[in-house]
DSSP file (Angstrom, degrees, kcal/mol; ACC not computed):
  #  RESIDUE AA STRUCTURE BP1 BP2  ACC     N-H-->O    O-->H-N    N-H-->O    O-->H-N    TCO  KAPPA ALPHA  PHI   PSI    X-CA   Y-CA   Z-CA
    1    1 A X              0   0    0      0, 0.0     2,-0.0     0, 0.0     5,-0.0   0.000 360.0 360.0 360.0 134.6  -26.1  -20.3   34.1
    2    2 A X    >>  -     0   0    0      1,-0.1     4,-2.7     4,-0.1     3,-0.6  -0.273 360.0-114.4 -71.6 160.2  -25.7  -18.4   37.6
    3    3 A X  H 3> S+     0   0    0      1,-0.2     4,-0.8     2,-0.2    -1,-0.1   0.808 116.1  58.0 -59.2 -32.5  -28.6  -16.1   38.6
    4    4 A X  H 3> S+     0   0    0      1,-0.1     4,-0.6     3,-0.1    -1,-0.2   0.825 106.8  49.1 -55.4 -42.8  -26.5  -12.9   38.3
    5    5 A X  H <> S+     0   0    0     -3,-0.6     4,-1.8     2,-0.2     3,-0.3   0.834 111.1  48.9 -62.3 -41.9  -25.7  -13.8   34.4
    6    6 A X  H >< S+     0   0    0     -4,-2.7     3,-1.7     1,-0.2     2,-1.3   0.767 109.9  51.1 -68.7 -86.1  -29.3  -14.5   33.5
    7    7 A X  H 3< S+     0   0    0     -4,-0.8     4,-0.4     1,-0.3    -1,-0.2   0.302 105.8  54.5 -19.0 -32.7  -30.5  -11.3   35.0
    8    8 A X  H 3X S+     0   0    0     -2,-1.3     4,-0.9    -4,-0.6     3,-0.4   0.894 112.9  45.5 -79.2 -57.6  -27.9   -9.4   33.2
    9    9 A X  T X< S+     0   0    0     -4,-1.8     3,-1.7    -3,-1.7     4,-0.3   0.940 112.2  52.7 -10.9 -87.5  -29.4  -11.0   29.9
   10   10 A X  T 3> S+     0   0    0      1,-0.3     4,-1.8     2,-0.2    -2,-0.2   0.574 103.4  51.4 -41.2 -36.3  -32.3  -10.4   30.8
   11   11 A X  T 34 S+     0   0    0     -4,-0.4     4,-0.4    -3,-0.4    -1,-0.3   0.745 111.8  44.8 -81.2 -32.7  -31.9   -7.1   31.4
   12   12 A X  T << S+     0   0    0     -3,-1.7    -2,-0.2    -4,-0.9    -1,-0.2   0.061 105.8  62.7 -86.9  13.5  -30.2   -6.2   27.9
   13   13 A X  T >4 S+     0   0    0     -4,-0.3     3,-2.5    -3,-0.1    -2,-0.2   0.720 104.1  47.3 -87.0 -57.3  -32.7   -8.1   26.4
   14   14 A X  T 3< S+     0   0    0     -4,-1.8    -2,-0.2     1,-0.3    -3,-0.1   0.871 108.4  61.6 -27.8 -54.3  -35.4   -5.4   27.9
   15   15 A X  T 3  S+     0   0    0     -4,-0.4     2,-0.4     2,-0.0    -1,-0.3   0.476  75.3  91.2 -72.9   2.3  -33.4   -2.8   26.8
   16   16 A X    <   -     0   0    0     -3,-2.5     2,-0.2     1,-0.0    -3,-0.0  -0.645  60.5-156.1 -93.8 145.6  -33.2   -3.1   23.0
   17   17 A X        -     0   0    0     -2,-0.4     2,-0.5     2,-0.0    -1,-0.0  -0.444   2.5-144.1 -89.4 169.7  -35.9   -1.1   21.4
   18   18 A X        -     0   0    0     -2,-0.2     2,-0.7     2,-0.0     0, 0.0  -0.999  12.8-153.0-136.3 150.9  -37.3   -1.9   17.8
   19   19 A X        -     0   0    0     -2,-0.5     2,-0.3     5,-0.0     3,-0.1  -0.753  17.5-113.0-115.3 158.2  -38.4    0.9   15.6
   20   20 A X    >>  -     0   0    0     -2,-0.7     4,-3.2     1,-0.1     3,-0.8  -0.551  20.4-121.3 -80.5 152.1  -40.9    0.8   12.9
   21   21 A X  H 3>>S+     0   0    0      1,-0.3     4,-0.5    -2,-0.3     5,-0.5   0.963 118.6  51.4 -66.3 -59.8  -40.1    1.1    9.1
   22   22 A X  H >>5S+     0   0    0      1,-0.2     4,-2.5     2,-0.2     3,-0.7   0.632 111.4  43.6 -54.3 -12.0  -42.3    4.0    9.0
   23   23 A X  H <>5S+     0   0    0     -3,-0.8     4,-1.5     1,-0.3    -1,-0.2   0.839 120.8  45.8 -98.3 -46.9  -40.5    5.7   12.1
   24   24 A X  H 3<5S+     0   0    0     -4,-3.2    -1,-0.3    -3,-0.4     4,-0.3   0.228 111.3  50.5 -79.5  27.4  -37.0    4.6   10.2
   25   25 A X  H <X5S+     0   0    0     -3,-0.7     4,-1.6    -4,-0.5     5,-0.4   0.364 113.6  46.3-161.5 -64.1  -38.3    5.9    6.8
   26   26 A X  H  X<S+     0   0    0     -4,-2.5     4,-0.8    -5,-0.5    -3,-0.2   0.832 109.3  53.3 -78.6  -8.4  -39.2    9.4    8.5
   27   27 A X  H  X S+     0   0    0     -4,-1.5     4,-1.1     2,-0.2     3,-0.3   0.986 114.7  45.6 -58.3 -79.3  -35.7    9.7   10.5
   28   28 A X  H  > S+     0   0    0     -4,-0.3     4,-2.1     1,-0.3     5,-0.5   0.882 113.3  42.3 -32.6 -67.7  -34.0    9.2    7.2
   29   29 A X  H  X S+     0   0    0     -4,-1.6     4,-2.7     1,-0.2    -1,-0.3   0.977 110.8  59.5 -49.4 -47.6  -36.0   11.6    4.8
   30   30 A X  H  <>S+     0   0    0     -4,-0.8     6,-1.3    -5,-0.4     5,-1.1   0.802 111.5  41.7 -75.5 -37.3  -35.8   14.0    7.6
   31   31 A X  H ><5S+     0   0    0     -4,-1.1     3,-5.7     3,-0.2    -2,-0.2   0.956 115.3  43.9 -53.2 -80.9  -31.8   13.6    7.2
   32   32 A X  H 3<5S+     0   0    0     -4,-2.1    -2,-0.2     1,-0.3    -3,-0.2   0.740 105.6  65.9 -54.2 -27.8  -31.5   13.7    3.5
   33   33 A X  T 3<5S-     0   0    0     -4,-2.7    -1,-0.3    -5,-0.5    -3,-0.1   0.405 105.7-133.9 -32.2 -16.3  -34.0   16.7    3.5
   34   34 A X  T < 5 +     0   0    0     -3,-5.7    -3,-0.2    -5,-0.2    -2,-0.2   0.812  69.4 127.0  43.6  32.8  -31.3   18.2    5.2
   35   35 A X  S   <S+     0   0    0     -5,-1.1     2,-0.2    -4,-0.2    -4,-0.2   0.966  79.6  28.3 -61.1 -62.0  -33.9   19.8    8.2
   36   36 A X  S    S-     0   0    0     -6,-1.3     2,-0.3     1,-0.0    -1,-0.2  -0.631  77.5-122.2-131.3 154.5  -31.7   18.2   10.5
   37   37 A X    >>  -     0   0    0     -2,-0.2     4,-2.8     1,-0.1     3,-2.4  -0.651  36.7-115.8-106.5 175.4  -28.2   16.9   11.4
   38   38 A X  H 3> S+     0   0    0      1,-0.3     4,-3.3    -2,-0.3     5,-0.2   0.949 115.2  55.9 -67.7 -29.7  -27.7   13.8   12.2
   39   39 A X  H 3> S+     0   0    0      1,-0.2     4,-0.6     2,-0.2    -1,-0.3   0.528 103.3  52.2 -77.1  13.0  -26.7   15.0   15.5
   40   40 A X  H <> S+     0   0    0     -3,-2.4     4,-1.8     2,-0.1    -2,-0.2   0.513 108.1  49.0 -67.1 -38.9  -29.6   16.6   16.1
   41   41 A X  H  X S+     0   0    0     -4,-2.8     4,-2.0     2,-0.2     6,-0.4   0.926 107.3  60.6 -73.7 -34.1  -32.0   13.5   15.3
   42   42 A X  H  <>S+     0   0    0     -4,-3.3     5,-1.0    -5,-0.5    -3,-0.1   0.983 108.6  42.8 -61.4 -58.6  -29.6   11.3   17.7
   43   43 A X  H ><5S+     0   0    0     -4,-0.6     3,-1.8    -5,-0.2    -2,-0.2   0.871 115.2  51.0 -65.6 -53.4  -30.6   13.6   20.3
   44   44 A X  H 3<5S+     0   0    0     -4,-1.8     2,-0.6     1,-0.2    -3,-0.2   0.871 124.4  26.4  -6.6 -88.8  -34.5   13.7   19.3
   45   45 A X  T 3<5S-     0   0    0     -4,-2.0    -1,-0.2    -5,-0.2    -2,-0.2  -0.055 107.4-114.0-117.8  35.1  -35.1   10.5   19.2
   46   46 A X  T < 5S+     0   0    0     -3,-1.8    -3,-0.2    -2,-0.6    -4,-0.1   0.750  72.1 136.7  55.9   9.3  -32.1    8.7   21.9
   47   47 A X      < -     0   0    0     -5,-1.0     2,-0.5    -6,-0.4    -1,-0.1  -0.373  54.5-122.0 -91.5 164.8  -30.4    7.0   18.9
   48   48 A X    >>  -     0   0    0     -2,-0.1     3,-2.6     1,-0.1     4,-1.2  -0.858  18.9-122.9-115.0 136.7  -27.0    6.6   17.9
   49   49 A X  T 34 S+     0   0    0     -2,-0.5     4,-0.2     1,-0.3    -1,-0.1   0.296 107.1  65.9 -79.4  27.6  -25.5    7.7   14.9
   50   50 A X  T 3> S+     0   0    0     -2,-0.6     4,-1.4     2,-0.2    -1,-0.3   0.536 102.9  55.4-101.3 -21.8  -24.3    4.4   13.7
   51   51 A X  H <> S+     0   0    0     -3,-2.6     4,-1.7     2,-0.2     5,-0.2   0.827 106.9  45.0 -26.5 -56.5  -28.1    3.6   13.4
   52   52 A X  H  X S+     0   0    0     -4,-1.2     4,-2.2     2,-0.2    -2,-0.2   0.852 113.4  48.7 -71.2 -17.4  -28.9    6.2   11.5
   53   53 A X  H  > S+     0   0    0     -5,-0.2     4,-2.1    -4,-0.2    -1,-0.2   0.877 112.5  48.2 -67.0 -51.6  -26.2    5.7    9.4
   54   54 A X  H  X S+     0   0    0     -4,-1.4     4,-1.4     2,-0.2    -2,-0.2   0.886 110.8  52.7 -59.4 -31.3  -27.0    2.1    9.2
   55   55 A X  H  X S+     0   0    0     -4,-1.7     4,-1.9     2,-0.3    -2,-0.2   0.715 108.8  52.8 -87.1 -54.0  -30.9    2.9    8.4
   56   56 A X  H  X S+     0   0    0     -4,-2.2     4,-3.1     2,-0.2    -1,-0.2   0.893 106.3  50.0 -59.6 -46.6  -29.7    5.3    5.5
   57   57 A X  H  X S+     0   0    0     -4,-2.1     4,-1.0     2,-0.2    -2,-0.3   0.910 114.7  43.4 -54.4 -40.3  -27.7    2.6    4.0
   58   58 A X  H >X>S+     0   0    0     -4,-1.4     4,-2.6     2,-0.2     5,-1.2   0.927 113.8  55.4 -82.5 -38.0  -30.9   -0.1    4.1
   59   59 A X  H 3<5S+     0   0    0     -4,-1.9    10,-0.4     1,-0.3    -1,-0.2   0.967 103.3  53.0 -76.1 -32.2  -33.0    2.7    2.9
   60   60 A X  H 3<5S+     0   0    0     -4,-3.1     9,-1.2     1,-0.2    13,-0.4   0.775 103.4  55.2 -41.2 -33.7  -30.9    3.2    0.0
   61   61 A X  H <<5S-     0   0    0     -4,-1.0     7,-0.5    -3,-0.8    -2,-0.2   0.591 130.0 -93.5 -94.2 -24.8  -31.1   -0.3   -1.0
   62   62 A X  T >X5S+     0   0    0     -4,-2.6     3,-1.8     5,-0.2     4,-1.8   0.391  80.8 138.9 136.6 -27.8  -34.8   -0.1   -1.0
   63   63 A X  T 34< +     0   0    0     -5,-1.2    -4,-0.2     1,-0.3    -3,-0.1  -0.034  57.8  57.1 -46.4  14.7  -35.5   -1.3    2.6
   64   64 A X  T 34 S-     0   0    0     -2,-0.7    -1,-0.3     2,-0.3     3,-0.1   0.100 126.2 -81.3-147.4  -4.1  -38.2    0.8    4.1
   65   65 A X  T <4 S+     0   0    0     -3,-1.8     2,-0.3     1,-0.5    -2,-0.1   0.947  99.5 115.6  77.0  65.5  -41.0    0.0    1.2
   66   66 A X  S  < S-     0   0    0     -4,-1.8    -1,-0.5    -7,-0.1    -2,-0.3  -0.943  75.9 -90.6-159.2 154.9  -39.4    2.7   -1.0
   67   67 A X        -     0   0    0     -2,-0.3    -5,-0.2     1,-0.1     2,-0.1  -0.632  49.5-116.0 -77.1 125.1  -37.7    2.7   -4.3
   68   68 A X        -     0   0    0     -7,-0.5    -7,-0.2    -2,-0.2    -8,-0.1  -0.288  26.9-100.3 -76.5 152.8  -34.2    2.3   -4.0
   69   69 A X        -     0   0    0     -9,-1.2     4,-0.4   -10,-0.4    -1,-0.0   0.267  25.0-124.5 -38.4-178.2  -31.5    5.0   -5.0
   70   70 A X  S  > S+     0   0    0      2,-0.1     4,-1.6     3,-0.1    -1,-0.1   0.594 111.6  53.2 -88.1 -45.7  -29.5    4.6   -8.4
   71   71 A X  H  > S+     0   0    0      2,-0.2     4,-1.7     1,-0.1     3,-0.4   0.977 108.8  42.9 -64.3 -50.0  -26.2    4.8   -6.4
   72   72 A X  H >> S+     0   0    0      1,-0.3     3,-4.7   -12,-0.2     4,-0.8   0.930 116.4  52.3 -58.7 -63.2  -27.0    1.9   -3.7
   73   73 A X  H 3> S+     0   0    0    -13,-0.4     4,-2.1    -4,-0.4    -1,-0.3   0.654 114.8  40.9 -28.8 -36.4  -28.4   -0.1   -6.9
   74   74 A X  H 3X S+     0   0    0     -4,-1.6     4,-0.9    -3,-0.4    -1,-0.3   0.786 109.0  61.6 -57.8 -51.1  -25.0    0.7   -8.5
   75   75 A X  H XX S+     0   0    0     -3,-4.7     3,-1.4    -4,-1.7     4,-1.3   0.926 111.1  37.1-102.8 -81.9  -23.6   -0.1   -4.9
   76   76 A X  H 3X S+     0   0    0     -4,-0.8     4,-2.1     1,-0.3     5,-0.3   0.900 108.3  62.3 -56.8 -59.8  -24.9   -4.0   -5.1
   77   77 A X  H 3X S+     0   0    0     -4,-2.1     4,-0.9     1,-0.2    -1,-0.3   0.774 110.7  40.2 -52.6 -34.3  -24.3   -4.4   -8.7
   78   78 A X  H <X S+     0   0    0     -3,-1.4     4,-1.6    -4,-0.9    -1,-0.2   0.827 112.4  51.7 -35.2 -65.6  -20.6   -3.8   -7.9
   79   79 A X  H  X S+     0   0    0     -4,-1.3     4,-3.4     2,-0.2     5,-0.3   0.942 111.8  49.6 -38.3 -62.0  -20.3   -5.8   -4.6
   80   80 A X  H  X S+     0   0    0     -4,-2.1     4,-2.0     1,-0.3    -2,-0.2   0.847 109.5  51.3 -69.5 -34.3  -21.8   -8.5   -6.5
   81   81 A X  H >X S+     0   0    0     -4,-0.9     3,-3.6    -5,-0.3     4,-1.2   0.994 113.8  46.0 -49.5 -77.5  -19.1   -8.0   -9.5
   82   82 A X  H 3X S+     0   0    0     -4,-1.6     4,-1.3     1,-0.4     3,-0.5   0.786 104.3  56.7 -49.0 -50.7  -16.4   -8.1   -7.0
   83   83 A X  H 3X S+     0   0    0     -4,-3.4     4,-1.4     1,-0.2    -1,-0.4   0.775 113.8  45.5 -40.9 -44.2  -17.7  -11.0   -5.3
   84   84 A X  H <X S+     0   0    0     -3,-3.6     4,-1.3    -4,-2.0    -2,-0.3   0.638 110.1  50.4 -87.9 -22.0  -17.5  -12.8   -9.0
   85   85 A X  H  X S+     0   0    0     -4,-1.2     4,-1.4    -3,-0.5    -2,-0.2   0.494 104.5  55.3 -98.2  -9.1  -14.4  -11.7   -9.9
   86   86 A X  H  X S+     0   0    0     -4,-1.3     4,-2.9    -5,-0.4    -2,-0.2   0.897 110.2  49.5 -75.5 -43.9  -12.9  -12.9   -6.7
   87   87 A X  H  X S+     0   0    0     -4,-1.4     4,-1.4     2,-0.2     3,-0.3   0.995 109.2  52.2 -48.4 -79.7  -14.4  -16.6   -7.5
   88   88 A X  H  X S+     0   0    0     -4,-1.3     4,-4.4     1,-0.2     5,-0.2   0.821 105.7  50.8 -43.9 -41.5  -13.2  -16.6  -10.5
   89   89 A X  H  X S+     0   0    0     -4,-1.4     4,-4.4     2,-0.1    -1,-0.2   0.993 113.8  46.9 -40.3 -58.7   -9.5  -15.7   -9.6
   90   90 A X  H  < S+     0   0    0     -4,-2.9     5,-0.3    -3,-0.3    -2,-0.2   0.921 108.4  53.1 -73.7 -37.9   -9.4  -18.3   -7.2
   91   91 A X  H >X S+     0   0    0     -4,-1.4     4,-1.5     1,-0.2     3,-1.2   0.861 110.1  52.8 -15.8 -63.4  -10.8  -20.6   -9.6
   92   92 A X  H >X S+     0   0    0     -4,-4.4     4,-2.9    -5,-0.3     2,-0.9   0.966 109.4  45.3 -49.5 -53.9   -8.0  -19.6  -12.1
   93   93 A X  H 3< S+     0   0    0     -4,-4.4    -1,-0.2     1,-0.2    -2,-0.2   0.121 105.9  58.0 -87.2  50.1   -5.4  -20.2  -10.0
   94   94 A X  H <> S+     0   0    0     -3,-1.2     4,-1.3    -2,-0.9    -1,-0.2   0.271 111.9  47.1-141.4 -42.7   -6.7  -23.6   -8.7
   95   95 A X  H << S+     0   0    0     -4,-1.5     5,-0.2    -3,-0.8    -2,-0.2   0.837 108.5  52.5 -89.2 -31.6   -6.6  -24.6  -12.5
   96   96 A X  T >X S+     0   0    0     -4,-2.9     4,-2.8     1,-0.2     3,-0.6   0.899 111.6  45.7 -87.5 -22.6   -3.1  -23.3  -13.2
   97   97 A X  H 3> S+     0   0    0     -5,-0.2     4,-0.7     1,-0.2    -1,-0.2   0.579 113.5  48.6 -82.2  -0.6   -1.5  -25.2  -10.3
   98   98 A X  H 3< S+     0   0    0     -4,-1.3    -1,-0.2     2,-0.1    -2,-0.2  -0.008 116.1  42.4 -95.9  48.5   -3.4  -28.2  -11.3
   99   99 A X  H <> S+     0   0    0     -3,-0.6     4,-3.0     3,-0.1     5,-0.4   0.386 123.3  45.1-136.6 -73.3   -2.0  -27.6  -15.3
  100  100 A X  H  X S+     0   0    0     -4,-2.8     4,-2.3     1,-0.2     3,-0.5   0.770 112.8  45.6 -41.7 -86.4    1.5  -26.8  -13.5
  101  101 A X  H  X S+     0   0    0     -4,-0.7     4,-3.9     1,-0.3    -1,-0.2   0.782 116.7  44.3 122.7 -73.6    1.4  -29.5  -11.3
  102  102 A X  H >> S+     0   0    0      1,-0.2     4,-2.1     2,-0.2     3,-0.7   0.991 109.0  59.2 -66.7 -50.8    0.2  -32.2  -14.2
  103  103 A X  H >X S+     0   0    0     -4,-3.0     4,-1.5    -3,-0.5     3,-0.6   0.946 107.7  44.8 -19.2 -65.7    2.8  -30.7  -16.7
  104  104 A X  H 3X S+     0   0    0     -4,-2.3     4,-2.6    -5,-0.4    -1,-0.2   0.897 109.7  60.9 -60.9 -28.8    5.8  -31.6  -14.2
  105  105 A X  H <X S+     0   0    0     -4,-3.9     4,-1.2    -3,-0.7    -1,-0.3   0.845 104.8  38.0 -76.1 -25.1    4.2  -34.7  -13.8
  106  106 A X  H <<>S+     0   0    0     -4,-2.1     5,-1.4    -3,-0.6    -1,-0.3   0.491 114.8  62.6-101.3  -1.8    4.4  -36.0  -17.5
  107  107 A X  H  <5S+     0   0    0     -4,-1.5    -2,-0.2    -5,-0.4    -1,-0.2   0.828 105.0  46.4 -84.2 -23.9    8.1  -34.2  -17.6
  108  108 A X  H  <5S+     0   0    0     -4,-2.6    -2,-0.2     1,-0.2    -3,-0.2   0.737 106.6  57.8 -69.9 -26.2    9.1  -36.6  -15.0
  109  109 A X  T  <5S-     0   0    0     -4,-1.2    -1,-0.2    -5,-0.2    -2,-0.2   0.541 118.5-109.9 -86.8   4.0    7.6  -39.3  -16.8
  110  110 A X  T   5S+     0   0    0      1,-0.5     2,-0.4    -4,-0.2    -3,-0.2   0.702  76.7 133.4  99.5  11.2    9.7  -38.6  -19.7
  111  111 A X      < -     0   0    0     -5,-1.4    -1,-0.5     1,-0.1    -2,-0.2  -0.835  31.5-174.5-103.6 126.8    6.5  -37.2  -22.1
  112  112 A X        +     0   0    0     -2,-0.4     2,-0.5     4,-0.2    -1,-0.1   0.731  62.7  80.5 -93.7 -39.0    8.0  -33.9  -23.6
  113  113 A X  S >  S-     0   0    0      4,-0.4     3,-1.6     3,-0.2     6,-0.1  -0.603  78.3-141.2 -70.5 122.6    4.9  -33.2  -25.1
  114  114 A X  T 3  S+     0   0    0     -2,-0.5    -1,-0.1     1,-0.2     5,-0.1   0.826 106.2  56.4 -19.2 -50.1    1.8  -31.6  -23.2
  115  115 A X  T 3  S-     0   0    0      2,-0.2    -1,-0.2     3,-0.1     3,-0.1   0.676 114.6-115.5 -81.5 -26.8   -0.6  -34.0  -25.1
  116  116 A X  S <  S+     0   0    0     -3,-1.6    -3,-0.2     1,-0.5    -4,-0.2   0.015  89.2  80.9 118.9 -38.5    1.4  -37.3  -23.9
  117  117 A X  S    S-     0   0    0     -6,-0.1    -1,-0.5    -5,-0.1    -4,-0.4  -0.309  92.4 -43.6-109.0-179.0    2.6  -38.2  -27.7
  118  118 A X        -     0   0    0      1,-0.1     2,-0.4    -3,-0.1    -2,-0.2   0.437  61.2-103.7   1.0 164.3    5.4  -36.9  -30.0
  119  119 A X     >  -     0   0    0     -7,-0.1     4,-1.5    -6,-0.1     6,-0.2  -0.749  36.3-108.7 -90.7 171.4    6.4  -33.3  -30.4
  120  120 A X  T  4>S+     0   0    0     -2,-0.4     5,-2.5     2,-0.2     4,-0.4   0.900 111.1  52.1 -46.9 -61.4    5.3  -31.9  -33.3
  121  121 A X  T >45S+     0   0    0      1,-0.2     3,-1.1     2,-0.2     5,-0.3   0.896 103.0  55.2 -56.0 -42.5    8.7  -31.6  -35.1
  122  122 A X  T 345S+     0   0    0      1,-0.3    -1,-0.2     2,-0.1    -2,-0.2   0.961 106.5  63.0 -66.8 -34.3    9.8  -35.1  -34.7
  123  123 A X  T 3<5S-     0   0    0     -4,-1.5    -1,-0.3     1,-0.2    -2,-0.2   0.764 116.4-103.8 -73.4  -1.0    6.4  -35.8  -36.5
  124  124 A X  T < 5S+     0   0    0     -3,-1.1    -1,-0.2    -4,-0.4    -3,-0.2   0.465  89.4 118.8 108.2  -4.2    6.8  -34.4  -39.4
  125  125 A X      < +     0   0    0     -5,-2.5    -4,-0.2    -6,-0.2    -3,-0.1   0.077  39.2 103.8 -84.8  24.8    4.6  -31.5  -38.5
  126  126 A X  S    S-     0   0    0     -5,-0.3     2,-0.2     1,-0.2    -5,-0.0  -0.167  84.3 -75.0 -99.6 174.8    6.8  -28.7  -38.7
  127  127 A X        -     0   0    0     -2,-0.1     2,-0.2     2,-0.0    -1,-0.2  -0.553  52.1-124.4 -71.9 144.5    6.7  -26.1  -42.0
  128  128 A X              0   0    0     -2,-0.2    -1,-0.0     1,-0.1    -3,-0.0  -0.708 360.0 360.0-108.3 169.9    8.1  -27.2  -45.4
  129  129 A X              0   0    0     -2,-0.2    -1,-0.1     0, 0.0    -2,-0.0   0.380 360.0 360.0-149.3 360.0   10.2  -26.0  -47.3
């Protein structure tokens, strides 16, 4: 790597800060307390308000050594729904083009029936009368 590229690295490595939970824990409360707006806390404390925004979201979930909300709880259980009902679509339609797919194949082979034998009618299985 040339010496100008590390340094530059190096240099935005320097620059990231870390915060502490309590520090992100009192940002937040101090929002949802409504004392402050969130542009007022960016300017306090140099931050940007897609941090705090992100910060609120993780403290919702629970992330800050605090009981999480009802709503984020809500929030996951959903995701996690959606997430399961997307699997399962693709699943379905993974099983009806191999169903389709095996069907055509025993109609080319000259089997009328799904099950490979007779139909039903020819066998005598129909209603009497």
């Amino acid at each position: 790597m040339p010496y100008n590229m590390r340094g530059r690295k190096d240099l935005a490595m320097r620059n990231q800060r870390s915060f502490s939970v309590e520090f992100k824990r009192q940002v937040i409360q101090e929002l949802l307390s409504e004392e402050s707006h969130p542009a007022q806390l960016c300017r306090r404390y140099n931050i940007s308000s897609s941090l705090i925004y992100y910060w609120k979201k993780q403290y919702g979930r629970g992330k800050f050594n605090n009981e999480p909300t009802e709503e984020a709880a809500l929030k996951d259980r959903v995701e996690k729904l959606e997430r399961l009902v997307g699997k399962l679509t693709l699943e379905n339609e993974f099983l009806k083009k191999g169903l389709q797919s095996s069907l055509s194949q025993q109609w080319r082979n000259g089997n009328s029936s799904p099950c490979g034998g007779p139909s039903s009618a020819a066998s005598g299985g129909g209603v009497s009368s």
